[in-house]
C-alpha positions as CSV (number, residue, x, y, z in Angstrom):
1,X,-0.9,25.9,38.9
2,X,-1.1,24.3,42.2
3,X,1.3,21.4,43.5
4,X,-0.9,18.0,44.3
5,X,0.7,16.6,47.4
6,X,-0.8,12.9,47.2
7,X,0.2,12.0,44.4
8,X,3.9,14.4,43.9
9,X,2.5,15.7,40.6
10,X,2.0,18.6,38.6
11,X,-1.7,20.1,37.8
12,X,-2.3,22.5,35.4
13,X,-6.0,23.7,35.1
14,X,-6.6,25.0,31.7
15,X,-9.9,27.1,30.9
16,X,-11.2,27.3,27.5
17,X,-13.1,30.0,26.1
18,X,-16.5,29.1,24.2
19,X,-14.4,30.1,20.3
20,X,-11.3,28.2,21.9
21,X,-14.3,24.9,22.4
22,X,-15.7,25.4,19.4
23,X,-12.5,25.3,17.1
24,X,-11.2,22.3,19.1
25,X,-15.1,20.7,18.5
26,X,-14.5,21.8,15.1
27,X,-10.9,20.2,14.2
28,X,-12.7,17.1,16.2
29,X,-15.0,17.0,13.5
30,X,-12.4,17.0,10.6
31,X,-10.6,14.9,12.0
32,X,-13.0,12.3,12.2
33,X,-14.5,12.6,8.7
34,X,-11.2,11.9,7.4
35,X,-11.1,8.7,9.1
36,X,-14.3,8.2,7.9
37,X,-12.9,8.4,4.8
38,X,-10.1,6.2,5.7
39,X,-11.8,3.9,6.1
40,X,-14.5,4.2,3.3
41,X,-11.1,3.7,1.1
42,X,-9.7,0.9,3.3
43,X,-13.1,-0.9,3.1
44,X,-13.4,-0.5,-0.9
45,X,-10.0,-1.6,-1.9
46,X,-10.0,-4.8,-3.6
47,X,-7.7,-7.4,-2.4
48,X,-4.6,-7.9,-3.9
49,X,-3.7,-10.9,-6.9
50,X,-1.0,-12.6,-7.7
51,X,-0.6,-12.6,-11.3
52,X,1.6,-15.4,-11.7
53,X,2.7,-17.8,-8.6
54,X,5.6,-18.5,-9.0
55,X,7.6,-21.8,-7.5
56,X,9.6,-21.2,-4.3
57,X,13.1,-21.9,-6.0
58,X,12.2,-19.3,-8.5
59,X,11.4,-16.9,-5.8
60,X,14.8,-17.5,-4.2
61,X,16.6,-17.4,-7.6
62,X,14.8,-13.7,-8.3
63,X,16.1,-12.5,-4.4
64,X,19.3,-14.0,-4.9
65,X,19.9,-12.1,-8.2
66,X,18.0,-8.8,-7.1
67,X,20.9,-8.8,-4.4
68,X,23.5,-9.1,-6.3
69,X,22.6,-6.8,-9.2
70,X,19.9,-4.2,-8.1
71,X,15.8,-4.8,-7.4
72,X,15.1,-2.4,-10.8
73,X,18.0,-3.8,-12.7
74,X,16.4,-7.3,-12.3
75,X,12.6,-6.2,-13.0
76,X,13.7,-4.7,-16.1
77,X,14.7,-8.0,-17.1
78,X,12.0,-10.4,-16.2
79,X,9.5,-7.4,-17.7
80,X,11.2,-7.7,-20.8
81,X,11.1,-11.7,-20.6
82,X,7.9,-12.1,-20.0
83,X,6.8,-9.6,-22.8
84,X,8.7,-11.3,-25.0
85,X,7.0,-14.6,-23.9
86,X,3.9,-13.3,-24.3
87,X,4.4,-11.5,-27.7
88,X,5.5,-15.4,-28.5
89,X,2.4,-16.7,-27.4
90,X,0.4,-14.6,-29.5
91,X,2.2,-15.9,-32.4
92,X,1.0,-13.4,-35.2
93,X,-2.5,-14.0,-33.9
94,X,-4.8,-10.4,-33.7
95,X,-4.8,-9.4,-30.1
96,X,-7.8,-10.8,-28.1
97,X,-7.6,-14.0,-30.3
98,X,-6.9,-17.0,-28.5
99,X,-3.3,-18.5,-30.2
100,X,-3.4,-22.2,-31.7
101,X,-2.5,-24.9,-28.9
102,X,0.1,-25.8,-31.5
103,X,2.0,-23.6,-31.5
């Protein structure tokens, strides 16, 4: 180690062996094939859709009540509402059938 007097500094001057360059080169390499990757995933990833949009004062009504009695408490419950909605829609119809309008 020697003390840089300009700048009030410590240098250390590190050598590296050829193995000790190649296994940092290497690890270089891995490292950048998995952002490769990363980013292979990132750019393949389908974006994200809404399933239902729901109206702002519903929105508030589900963050009121997910406060007051638990986030899985309250998607339980609108899971088993809108199954049940759904299962109404049908209305005996075979699944993949369209139900009547009517009903």
């Amino acid at each position: 180690m020697k003390r840089d007097g300009e700048t009030d500094e410590w240098v250390i001057n590190v050598k590296y062996s050829k193995e000790d360059r190649e296994k940092y080169s290497d690890a270089i390499d891995r490292m950048q094939e998995g952002l490769d990757s990363m980013i292979d995933l990132y750019n393949e990833a389908e974006d994200d859709k809404d399933l239902i949009q729901y109206e702002e004062d519903v929105i508030s009504a589900i963050k009121r009540a997910k406060e007051t009695f638990g986030s899985d408490f309250i998607d339980q419950k609108i899971n088993t509402i809108v199954k049940e909605v759904l299962s109404l829609m049908q209305g005996g119809q075979t699944p993949g059938l369209s139900p009547d309008k009517d009903k």
